[in-house]
Structures are given as C-alpha cells and as structure tokens.
N, C-alpha and C positions, 0 to 999 in steps of 0.2 A: 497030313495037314490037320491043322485042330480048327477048330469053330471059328475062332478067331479069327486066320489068318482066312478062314473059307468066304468070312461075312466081308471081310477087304479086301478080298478079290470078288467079288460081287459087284460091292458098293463101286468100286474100280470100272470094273468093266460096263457096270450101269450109267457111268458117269464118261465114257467114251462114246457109248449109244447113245446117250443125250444131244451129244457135243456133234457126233455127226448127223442125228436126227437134224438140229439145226442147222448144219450146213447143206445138209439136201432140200430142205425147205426155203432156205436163201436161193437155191439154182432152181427150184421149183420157180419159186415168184418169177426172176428172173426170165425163165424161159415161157412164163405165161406173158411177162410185157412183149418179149419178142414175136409172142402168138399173135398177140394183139396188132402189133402195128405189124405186123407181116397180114396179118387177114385186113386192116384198112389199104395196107398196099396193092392186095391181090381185087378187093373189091371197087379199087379207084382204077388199076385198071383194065377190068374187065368191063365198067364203065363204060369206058374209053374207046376199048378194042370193039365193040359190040354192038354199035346202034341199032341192028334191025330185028334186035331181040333173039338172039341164040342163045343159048347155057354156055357160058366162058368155058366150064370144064369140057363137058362131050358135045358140044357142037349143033346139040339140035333144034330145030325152032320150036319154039316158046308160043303160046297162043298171048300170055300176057298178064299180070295180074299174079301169076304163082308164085305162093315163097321157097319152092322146092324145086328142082327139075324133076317131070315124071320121067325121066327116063335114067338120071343118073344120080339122083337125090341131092344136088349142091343144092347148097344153100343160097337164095337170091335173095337176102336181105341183109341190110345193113344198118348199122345206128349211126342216128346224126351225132355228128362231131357236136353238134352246139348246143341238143338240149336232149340227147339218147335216146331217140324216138326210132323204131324201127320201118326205115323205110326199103322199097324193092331197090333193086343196081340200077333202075333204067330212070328211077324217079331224076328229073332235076330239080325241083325242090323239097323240102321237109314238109310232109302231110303236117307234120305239128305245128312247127315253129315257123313255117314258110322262107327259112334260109336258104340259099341257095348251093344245088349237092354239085351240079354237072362240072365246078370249080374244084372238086377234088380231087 
C-alpha cells in the first residue's frame, strides 16, 4: 500500500468514526430525556406512595428535611417543573416559586 492509498484509508475510516460518534451522541441525548422524565416519574410517585415520610427506595423512616437517605443514599430532591428550584419529595409547594408540587 503506498501513502496515498494509506492517507484514504485513514481519512475513510476517520470519517465513519465521526459519523458514528454522532450517532451515539444522538442516543446519548435521547436516553438522557428518557432519564429525565423517567426520574420525574419515579419522584411524582414516590410522592405519592409515601406520606409518612420513608425513602421510596429502602423503606426506612426519614427524620425529615434530608436530601439523601442515610441509609441508602436516594436522592430526596427534586426540581420544580415551573421555575427548577430544588425542592425535598415530601414538599407540596415550591420553596421558590410557591407552585403547587403534591399535583404532580
């Protein structure tokens, strides 16, 4: 193979890695929307399932106030749909905005 043909299989195969690079970053995004409204789903309801204050994940009771489970590390907060302010699962209204959460 001479130089020639080495550098156009190169520029080739650099231009297929491109071409899939962009196609994995298309299913990237994608799979981060479905992250997305899959963790509003899972936090609307856990909401829900939950009033007396347990970790939706492991079950244990919650003193109140934590953004963590000490016992199992979930995450207990969520952003408001209306103005992205980080509020706990148990709030019914946005500490920020004063919308109302326990409708979600």
């Amino acid at each position: 193979m001479n130089q020639e043909d080495a550098v156009t299989t190169l520029r080739s195969e650099n231009e297929a890695l491109r071409t899939e690079n962009e196609q994995l970053r298309g299913e990237l995004t994608l799979l981060k929307e479905r992250l997305h409204v899959l963790e509003g789903w899972v936090a609307k309801e856990s909401r829900q399932m939950d009033p007396d204050k347990h970790c939706p994940s492991c079950h244990q009771s919650l003193r109140g106030g934590e953004r963590f489970c000490p016992w199992c590390s979930f995450n207990l907060t969520f952003a408001c749909p209306f103005c992205g302010s980080q509020n706990l699962l148990f709030d019914r209204f946005c500490l920020h905005c004063g919308q109302p959460l326990s409708s979600l």
